[in-house]
Structure formats: structure tokens, C-alpha cells
The first five atom37 places (N, CA, C, CB, O) and aatype in JSON, in Angstrom:
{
  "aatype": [20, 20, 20, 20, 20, 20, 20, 20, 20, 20, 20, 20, 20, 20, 20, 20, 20, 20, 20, 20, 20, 20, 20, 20, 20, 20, 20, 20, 20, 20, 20, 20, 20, 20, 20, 20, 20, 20, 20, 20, 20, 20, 20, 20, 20, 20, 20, 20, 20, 20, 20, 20, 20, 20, 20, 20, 20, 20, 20, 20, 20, 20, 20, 20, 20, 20, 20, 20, 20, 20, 20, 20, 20, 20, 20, 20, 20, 20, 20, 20, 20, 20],
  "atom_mask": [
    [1, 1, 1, 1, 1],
    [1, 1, 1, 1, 1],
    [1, 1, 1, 1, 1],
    [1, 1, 1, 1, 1],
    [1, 1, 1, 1, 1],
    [1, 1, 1, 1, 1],
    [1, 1, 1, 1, 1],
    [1, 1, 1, 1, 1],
    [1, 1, 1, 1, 1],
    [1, 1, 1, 1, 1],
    [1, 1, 1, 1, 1],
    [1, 1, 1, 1, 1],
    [1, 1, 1, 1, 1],
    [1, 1, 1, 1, 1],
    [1, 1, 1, 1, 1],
    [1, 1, 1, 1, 1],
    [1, 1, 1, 1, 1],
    [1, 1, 1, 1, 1],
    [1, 1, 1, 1, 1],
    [1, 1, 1, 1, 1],
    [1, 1, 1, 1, 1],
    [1, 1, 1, 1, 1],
    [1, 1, 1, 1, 1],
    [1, 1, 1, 1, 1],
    [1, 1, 1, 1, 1],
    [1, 1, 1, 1, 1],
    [1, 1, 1, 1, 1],
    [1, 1, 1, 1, 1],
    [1, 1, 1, 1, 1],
    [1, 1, 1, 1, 1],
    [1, 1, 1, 1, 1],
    [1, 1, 1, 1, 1],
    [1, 1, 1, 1, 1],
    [1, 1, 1, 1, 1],
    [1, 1, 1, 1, 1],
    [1, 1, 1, 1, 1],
    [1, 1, 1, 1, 1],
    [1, 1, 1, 1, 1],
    [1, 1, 1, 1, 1],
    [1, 1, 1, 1, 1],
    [1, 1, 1, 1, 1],
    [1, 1, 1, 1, 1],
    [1, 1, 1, 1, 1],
    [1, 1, 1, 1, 1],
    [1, 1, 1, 1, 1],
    [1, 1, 1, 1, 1],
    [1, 1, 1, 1, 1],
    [1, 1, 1, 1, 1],
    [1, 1, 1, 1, 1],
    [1, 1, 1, 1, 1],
    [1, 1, 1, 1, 1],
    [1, 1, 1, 1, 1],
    [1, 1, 1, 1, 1],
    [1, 1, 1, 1, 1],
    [1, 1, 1, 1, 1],
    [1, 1, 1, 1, 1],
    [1, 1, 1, 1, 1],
    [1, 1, 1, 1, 1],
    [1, 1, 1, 1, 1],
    [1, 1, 1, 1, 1],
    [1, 1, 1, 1, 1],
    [1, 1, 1, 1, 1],
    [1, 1, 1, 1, 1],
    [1, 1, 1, 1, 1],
    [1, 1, 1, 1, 1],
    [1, 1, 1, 1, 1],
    [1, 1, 1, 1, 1],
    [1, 1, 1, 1, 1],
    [1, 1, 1, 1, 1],
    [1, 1, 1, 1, 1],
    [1, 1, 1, 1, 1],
    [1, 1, 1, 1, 1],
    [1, 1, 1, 1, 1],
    [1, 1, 1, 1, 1],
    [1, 1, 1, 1, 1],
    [1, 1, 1, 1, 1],
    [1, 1, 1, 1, 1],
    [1, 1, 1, 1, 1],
    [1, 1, 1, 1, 1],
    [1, 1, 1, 1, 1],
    [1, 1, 1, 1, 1],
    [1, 1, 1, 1, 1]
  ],
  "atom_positions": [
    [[22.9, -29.47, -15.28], [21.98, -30.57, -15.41], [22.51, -31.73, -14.57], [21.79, -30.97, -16.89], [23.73, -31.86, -14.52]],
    [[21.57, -32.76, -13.79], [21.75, -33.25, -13.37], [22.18, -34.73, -14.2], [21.02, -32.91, -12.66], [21.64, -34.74, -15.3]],
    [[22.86, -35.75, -13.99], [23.03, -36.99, -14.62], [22.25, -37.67, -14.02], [24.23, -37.56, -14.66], [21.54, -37.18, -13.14]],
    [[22.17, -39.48, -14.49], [21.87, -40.58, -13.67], [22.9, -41.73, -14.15], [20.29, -41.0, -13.8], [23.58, -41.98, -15.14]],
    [[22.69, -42.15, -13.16], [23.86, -43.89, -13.11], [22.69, -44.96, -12.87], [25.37, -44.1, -11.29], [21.62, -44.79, -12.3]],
    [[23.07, -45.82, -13.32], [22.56, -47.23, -12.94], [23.34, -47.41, -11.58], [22.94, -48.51, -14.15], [24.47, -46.95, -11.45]],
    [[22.61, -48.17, -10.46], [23.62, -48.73, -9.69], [22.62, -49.43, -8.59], [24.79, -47.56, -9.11], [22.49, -48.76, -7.56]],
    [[21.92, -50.63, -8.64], [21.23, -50.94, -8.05], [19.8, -50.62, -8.03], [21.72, -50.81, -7.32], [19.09, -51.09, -7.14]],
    [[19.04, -49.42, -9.44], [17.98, -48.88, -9.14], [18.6, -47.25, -9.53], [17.46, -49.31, -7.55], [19.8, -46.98, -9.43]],
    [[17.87, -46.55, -9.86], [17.88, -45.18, -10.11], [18.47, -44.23, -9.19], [16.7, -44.82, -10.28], [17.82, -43.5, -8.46]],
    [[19.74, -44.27, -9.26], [20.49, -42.79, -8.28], [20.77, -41.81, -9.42], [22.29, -43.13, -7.3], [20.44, -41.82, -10.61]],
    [[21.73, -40.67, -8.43], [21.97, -39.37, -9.16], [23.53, -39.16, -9.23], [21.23, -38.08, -8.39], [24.32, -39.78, -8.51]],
    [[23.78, -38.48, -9.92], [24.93, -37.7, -10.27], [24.66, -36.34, -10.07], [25.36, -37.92, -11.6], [23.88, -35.67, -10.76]],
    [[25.55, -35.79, -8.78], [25.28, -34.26, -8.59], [26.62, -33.5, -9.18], [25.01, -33.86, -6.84], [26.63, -32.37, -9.67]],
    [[27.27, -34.02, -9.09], [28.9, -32.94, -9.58], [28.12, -32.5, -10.46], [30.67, -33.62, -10.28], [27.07, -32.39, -9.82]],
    [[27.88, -32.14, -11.59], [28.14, -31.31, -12.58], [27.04, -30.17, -11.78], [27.84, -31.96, -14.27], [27.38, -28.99, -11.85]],
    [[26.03, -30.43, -11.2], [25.42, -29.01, -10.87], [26.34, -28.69, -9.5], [23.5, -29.03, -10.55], [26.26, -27.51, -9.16]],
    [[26.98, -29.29, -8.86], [27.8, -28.61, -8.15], [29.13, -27.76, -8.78], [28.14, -29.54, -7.28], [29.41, -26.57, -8.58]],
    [[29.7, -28.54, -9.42], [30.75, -27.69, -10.36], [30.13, -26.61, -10.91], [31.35, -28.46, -11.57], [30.91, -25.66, -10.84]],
    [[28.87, -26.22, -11.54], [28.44, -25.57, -12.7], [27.81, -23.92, -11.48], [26.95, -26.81, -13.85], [27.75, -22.76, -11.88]],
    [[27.5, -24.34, -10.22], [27.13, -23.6, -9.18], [28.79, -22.6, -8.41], [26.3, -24.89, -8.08], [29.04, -21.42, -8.2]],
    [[29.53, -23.9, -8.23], [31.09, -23.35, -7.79], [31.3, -22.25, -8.76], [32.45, -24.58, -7.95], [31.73, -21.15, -8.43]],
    [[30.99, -22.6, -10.02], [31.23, -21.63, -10.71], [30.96, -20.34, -10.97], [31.14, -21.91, -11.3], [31.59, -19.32, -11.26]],
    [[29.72, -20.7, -10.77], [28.54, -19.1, -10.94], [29.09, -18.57, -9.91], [26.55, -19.14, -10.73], [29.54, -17.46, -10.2]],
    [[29.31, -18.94, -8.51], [29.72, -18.29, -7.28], [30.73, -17.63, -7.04], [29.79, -18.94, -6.49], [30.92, -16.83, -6.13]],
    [[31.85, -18.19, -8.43], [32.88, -17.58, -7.83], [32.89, -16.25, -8.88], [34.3, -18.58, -7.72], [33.52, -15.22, -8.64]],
    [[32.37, -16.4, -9.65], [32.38, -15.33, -10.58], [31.62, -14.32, -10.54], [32.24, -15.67, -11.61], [31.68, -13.5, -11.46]],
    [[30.71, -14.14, -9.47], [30.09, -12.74, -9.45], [31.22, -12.25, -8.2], [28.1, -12.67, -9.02], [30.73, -12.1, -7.08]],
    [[32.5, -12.05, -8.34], [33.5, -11.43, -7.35], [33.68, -9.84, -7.99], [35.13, -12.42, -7.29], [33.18, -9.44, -9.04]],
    [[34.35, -9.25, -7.28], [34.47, -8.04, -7.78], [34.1, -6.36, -6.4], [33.27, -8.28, -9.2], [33.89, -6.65, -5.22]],
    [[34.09, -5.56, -6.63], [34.26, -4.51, -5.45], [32.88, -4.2, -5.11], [35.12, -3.09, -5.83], [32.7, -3.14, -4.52]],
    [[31.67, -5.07, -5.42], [30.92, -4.53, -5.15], [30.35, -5.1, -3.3], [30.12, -4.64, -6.43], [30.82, -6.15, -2.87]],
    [[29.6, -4.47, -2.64], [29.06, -5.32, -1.01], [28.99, -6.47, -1.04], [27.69, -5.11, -0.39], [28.92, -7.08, -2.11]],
    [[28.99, -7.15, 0.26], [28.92, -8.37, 0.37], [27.13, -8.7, 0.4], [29.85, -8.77, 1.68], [26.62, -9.81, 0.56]],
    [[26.5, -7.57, 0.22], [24.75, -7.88, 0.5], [24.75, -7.81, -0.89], [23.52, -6.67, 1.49], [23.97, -8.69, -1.27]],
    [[25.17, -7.26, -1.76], [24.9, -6.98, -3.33], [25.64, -8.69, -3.73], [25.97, -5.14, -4.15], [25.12, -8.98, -4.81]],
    [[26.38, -9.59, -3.42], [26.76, -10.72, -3.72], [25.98, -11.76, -3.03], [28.02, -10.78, -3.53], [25.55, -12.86, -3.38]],
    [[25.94, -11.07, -1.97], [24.57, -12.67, -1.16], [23.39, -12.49, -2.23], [23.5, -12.24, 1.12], [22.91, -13.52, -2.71]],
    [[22.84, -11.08, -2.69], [21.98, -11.01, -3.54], [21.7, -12.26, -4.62], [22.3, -9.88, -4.09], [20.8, -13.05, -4.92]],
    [[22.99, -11.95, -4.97], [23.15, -12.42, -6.7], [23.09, -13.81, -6.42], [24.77, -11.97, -7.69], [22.21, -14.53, -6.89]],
    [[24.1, -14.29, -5.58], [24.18, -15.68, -5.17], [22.78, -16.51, -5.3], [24.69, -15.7, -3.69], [22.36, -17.37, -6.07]],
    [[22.16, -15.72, -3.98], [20.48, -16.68, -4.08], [20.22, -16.02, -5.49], [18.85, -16.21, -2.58], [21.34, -16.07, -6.0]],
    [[19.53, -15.53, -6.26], [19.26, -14.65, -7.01], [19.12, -15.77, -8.28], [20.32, -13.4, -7.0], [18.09, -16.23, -8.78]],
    [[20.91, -16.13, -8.7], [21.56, -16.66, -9.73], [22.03, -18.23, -9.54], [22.68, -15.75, -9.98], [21.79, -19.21, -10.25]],
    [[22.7, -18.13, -8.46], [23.69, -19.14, -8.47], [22.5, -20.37, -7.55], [25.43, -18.53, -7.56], [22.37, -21.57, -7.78]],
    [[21.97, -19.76, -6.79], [21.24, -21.04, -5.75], [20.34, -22.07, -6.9], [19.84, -20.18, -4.31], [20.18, -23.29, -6.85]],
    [[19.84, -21.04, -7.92], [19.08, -21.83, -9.0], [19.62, -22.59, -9.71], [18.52, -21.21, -9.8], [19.06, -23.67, -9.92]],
    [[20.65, -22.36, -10.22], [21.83, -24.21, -10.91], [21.72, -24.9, -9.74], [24.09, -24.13, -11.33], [20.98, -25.87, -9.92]],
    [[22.18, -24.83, -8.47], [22.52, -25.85, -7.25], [20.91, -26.74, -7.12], [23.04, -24.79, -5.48], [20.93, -27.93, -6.83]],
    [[19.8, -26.15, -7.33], [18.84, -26.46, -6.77], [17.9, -26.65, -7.78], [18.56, -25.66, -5.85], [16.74, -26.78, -7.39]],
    [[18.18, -26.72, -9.36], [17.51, -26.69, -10.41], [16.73, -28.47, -10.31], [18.65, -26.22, -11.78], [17.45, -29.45, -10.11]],
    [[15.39, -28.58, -10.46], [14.05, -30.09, -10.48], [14.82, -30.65, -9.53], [13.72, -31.37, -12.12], [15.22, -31.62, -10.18]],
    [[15.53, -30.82, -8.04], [16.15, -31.51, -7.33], [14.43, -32.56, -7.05], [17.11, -30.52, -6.01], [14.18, -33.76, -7.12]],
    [[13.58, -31.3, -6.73], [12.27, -31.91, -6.18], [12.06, -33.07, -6.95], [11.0, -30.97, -6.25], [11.24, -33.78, -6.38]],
    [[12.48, -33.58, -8.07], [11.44, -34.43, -8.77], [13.18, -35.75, -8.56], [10.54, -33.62, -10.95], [12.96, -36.88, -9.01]],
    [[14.24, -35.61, -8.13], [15.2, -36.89, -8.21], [15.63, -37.54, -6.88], [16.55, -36.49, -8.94], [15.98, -36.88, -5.9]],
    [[15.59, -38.6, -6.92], [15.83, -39.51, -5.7], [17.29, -38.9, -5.02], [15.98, -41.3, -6.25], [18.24, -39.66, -5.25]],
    [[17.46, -38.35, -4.66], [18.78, -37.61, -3.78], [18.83, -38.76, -2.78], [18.48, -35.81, -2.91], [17.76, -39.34, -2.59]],
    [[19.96, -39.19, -2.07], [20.02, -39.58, -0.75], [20.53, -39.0, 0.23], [20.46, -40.48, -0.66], [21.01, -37.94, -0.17]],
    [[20.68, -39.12, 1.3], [20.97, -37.82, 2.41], [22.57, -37.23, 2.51], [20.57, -38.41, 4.1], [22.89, -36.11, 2.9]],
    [[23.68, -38.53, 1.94], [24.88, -38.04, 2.13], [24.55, -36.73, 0.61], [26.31, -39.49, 2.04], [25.42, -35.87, 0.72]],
    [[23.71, -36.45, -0.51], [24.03, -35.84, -1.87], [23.09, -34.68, -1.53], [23.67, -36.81, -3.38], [22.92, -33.73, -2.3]],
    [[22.41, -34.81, -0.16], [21.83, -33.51, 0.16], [22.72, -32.15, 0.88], [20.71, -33.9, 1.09], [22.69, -30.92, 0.85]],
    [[23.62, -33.4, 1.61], [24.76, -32.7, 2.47], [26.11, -32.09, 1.97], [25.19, -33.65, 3.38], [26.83, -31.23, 2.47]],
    [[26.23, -32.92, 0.62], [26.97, -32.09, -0.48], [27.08, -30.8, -0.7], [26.61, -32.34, -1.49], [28.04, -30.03, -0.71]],
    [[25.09, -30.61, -0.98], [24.6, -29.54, -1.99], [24.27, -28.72, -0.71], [23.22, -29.92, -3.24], [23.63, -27.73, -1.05]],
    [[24.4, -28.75, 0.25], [24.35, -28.04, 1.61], [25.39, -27.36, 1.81], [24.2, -28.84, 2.72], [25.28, -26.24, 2.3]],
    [[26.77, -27.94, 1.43], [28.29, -27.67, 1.92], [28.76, -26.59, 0.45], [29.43, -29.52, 2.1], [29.5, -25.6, 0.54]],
    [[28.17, -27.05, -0.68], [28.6, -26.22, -1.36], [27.83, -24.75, -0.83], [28.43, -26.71, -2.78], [28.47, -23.79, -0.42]],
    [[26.12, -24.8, -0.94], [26.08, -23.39, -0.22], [26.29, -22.7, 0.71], [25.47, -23.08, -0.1], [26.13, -21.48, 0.78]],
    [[26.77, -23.59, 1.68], [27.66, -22.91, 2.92], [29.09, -22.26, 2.72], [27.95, -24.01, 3.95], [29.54, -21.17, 3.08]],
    [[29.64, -23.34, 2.01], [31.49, -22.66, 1.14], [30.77, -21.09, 0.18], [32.52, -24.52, -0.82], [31.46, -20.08, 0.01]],
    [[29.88, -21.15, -0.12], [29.88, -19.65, -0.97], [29.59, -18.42, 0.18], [28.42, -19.62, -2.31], [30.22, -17.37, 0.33]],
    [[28.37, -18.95, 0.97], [28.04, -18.14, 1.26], [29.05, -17.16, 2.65], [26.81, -18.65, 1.34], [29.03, -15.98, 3.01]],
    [[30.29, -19.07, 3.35], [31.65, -18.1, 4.03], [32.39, -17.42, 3.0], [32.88, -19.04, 4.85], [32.91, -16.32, 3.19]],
    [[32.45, -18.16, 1.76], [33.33, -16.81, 1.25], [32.92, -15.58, 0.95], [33.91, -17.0, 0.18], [33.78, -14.72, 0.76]],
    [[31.59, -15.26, 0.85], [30.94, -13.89, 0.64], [31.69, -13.22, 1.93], [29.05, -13.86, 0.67], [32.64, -12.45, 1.84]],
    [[31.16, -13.61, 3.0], [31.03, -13.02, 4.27], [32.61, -13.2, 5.11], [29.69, -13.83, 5.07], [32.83, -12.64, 6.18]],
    [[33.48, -13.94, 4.52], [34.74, -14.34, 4.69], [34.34, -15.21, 6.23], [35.95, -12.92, 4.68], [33.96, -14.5, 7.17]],
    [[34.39, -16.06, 6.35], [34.2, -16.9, 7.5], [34.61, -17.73, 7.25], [33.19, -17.18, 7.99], [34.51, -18.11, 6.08]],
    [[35.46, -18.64, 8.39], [36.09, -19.7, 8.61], [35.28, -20.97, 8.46], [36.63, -19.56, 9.78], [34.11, -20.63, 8.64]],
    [[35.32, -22.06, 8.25], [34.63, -23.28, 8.68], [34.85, -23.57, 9.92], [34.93, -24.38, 7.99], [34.33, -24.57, 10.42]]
  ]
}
């Protein structure tokens, strides 16, 4: 779930759906393909990262966050460098 702060007008608090996503991601590990984990990823995990974003004032650095976290899952599926 997402939070809110006061701080001039209505912003957001993204950590906890980023933490709560890091999480889901790292835990579908295990011997199965890396297409059977990209699966699950979008599947499972993209839906915490991306859960009513549509309806909260995001600003562009808290889009680029939630961008970087799905990029960090999706090199570690595929093992790729930054």
C-alpha cells in the first residue's frame, strides 16, 4: 500500500510498495527458467509495484524509482549487468 505525507500539498510515499515488490521478486528464486520467472514476476510481483498508481500524484523522480526497481528484477532474472 501506498502512504501519503503532507508536504506542501498532497505527495506520496512509495517505499513500502517498493520494498513489498523487492520482495515478491526475490522470492520466486529457485531452479526453475528464467521465462517461467519473468512469468511470475509480471504475473505477481509487477502488481504490488504498480497497484491504483493511476489514481496518485507520483512525480517524475518516484516514477524513475518504480522503473529502477523493475529493471533490478528483471537483470537479475536474466543476470545482466547495469
Amino acid at each position: 500500500m501506498h502512504g501519503f505525507t503532507k508536504v506542501k500539498g498532497l505527495s506520496c510515499d512509495i517505499n513500502h510498495a517498493m520494498r513489498k515488490f523487492y520482495a515478491s521478486a526475490n522470492s520466486n528464486a529457485g531452479s526453475v527458467s528464467e521465462i517461467t520467472k519473468f512469468y511470475l514476476l509480471e504475473s505477481y510481483c509487477l502488481l504490488i509495484l504498480t497497484y491504483a498508481l493511476e489514481g496518485l500524484p507520483l512525480k517524475r523522480k518516484q516514477i524513475g524509482h518504480l522503473n529502477t526497481c523493475w529493471n533490478n528484477a528483471y537483470r537479475k532474472i536474466f543476470r545482466m549487468k547495469k
